[in-house]
N, C-alpha and C positions, 0 to 999 in steps of 0.2 A: 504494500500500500504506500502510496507516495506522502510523503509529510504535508499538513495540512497547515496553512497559513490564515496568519487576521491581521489589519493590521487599522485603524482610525484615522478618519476626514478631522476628527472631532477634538484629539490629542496627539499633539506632534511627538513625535516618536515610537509610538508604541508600535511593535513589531511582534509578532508571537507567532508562535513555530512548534506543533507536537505532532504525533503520529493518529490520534485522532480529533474527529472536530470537538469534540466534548472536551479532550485534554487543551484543547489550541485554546478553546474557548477561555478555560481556568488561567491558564497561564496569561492570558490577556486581561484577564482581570485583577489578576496578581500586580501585574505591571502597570497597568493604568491607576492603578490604586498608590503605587509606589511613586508614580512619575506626578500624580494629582499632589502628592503628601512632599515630595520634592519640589514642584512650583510654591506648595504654599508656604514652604520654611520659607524660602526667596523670599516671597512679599513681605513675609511677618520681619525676615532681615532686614528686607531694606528701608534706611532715613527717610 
């Protein structure tokens, strides 16, 4: 089975990549969740 990908219009970066759609799925939410919690330190850092 070929690796199934995702990736969002919606948040720049997120790219996810598993062997099925249901895992590709998780892992993009893993990461969109990571990368949302990464922008928001940014704002809360910055003056």
């Amino acid at each position: 089975m070929a690796p199934q990908n995702a990736t969002s219009n919606d948040i720049q970066g997120l790219i996810a990549q598993g062997k099925t759609v249901a895992e590709t799925l998780k892992i993009a939410r893993d990461i969109a969740r990571k990368l949302l919690e990464a922008q928001d330190l940014v704002f809360v850092r910055t003056p």
